[in-house]
C-alpha positions as CSV (number, residue, x, y, z in Angstrom):
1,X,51.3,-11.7,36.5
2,X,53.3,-11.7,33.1
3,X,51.9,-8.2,32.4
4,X,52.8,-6.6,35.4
5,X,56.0,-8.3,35.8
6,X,57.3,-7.0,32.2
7,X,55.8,-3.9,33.0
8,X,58.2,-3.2,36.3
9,X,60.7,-4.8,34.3
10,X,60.4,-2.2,31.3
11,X,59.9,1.0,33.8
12,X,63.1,-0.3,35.7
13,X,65.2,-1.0,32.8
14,X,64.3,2.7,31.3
15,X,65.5,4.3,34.4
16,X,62.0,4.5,36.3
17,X,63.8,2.9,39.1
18,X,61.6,4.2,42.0
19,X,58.4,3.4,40.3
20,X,58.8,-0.1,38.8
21,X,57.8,-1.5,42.0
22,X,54.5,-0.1,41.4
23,X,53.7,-2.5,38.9
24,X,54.4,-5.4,41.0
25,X,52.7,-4.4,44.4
26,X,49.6,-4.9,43.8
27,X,50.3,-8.6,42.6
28,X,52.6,-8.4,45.3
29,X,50.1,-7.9,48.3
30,X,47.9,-10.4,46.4
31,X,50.1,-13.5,46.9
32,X,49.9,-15.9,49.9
33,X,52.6,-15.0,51.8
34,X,56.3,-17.2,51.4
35,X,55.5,-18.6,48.3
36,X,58.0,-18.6,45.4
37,X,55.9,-15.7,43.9
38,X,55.9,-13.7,46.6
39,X,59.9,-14.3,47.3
40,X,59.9,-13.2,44.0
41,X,58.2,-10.4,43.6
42,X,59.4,-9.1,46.7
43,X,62.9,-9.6,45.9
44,X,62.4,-7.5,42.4
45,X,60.6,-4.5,44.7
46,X,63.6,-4.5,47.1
47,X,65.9,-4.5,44.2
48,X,64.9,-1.9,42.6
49,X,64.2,-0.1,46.0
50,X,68.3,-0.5,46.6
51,X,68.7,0.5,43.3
52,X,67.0,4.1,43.8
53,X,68.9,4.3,47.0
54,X,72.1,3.5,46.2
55,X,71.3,6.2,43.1
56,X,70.4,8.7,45.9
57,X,73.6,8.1,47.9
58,X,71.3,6.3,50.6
59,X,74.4,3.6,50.9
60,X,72.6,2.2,54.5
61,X,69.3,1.9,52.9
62,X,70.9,0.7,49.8
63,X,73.2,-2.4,51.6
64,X,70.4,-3.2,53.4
65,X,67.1,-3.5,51.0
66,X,70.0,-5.5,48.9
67,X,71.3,-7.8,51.8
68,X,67.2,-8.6,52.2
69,X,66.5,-8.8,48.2
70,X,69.2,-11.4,48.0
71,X,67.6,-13.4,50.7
72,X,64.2,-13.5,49.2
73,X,66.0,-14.5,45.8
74,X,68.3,-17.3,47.1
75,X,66.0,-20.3,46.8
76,X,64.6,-19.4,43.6
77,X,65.8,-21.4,40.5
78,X,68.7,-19.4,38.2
79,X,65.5,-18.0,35.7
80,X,62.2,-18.0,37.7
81,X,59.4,-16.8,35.3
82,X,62.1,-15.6,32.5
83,X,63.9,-13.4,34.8
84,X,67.3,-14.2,35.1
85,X,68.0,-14.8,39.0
86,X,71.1,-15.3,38.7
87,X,72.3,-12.1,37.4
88,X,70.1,-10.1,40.1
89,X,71.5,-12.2,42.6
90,X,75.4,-11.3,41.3
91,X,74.0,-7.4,40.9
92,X,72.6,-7.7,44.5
93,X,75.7,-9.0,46.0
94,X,78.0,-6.5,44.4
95,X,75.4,-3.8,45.8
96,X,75.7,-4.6,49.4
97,X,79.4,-4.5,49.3
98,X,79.8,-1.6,47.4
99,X,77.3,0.7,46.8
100,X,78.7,3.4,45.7
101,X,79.9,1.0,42.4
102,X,76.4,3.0,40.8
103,X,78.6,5.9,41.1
104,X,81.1,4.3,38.4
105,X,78.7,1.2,36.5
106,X,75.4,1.9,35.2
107,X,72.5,0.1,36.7
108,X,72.7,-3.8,35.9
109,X,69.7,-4.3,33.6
110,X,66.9,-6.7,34.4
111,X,67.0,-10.0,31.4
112,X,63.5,-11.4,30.4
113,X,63.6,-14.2,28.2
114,X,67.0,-12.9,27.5
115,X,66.0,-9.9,26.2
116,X,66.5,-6.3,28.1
117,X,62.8,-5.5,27.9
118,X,62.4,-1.7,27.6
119,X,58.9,0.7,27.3
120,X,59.4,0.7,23.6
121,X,59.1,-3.2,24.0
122,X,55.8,-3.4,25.6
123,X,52.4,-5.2,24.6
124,X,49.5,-3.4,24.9
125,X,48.7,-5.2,28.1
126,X,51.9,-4.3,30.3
127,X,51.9,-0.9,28.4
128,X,48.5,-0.6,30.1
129,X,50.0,-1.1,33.4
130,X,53.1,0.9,32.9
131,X,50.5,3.5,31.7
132,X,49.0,4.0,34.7
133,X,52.1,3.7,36.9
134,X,53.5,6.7,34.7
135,X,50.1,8.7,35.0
136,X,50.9,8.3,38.8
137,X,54.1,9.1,39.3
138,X,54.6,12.2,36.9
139,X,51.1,13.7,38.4
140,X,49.4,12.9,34.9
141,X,45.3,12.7,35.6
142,X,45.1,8.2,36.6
143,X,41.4,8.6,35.6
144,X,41.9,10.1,32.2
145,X,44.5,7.6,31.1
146,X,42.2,4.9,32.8
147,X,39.5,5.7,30.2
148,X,42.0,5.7,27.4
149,X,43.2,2.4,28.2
150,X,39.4,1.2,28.5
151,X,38.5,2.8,24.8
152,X,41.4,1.3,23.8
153,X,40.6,-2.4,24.7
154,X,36.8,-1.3,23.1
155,X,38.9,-1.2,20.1
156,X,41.3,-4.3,20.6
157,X,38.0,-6.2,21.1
158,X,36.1,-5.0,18.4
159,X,39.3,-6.1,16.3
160,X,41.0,-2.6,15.8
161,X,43.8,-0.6,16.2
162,X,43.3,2.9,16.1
163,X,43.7,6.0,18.4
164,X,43.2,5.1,21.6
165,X,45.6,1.9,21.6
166,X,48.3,4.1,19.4
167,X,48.0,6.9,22.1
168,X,48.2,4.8,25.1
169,X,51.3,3.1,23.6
170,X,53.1,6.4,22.9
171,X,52.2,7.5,26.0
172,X,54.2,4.9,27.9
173,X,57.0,4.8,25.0
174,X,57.7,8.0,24.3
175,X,59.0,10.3,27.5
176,X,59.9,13.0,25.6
177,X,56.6,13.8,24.4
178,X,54.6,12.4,26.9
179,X,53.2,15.7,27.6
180,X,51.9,16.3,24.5
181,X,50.5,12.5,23.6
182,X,49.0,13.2,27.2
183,X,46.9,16.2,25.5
184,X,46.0,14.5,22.8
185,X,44.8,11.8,24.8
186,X,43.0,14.4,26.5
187,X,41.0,15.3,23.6
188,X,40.3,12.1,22.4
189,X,39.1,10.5,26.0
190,X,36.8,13.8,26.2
191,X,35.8,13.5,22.3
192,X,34.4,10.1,22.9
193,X,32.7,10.5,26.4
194,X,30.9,13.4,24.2
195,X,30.2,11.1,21.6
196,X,28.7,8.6,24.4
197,X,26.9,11.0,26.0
198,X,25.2,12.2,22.8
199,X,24.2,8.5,22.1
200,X,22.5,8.0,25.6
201,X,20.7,11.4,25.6
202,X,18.5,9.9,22.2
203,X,17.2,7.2,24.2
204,X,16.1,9.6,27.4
205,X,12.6,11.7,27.7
């Protein structure tokens, strides 16, 4: 989970408030139902889901998705896999009495380890995931930057650190020239399918 979790973390705390909850569905859906995960996890999707509302004046969807966040949350311990609990559940409860306080506060931040995690902060592993969740929601082609992310844990494996891991880090990191790291990781993804190509067609006929 840790990747995915600082991965929704980092997209939330950079103002992708809509799609951080993308990096923790999947996990999400995964978990047996009314564990402390789950709670979890579903508590996090619901409050950044009042989050976006409450930034798109939605103040009934907003009260409500934070009245519910704050009832998943309420049982978990104060930190609950370095999140700090505590301060979501404070943010949450100011939310569903006022929503319209986004108007006048920025958006509380989300603490792991202590730390405001942001996209600039990311591993290659939860960059990965961000990666993709970025692709998707900012109509980038997924299977392109899926391929990248693969030639880029080729390289990680084979112990370097070259283009594609660079690329896919800038990708994620970089917003303001995410269009044009995404054509140069165009170029390289379709470079290297060449050069695969090439070495397959020796061994045919």
């Amino acid at each position: 989970m840790d990747a995915s979790l600082r991965a929704g973390i980092a997209l939330y705390n950079d103002g992708e408030h809509h799609a951080a909850h993308d990096a923790w569905e999947d996990r999400w859906l995964d978990l047996e139902r009314d564990t402390a995960d789950e709670r979890f996890l579903h508590g996090l999707i619901q409050f950044t889901a009042a989050v976006h509302h409450a930034r798109t004046r939605n103040w009934s969807g907003a009260t409500g998705l934070a009245t519910s966040a704050r009832d998943y949350l309420a049982d978990l311990e104060s930190s609950y896999r370095g999140v700090d609990i505590a301060a979501v559940r404070r943010s949450l409860a100011t939310l569903a009495a006022d929503p319209a306080v986004i108007e006048r506060r920025r958006p509380p931040p989300l603490r792991f380890e202590g730390q405001v995690l942001g996209l600039a902060d990311l591993r290659f592993d939860a960059a990965a995931v961000a990666a993709v969740v970025l692709a998707e929601a900012y109509d980038y082609d997924v299977a392109t930057v899926d391929r990248a992310i693969e030639f880029a844990r080729e390289e990680i494996a084979g112990g370097e650190r070259t283009q594609f891991t660079g690329l896919v880090l800038s990708f994620v990191a970089d917003g303001d020239a995410r269009d044009l790291v995404y054509q140069r990781l165009t170029e390289h993804v379709d470079r290297r399918e060449r050069e695969y190509t090439d070495v397959e067609g020796l061994f045919e006929g």
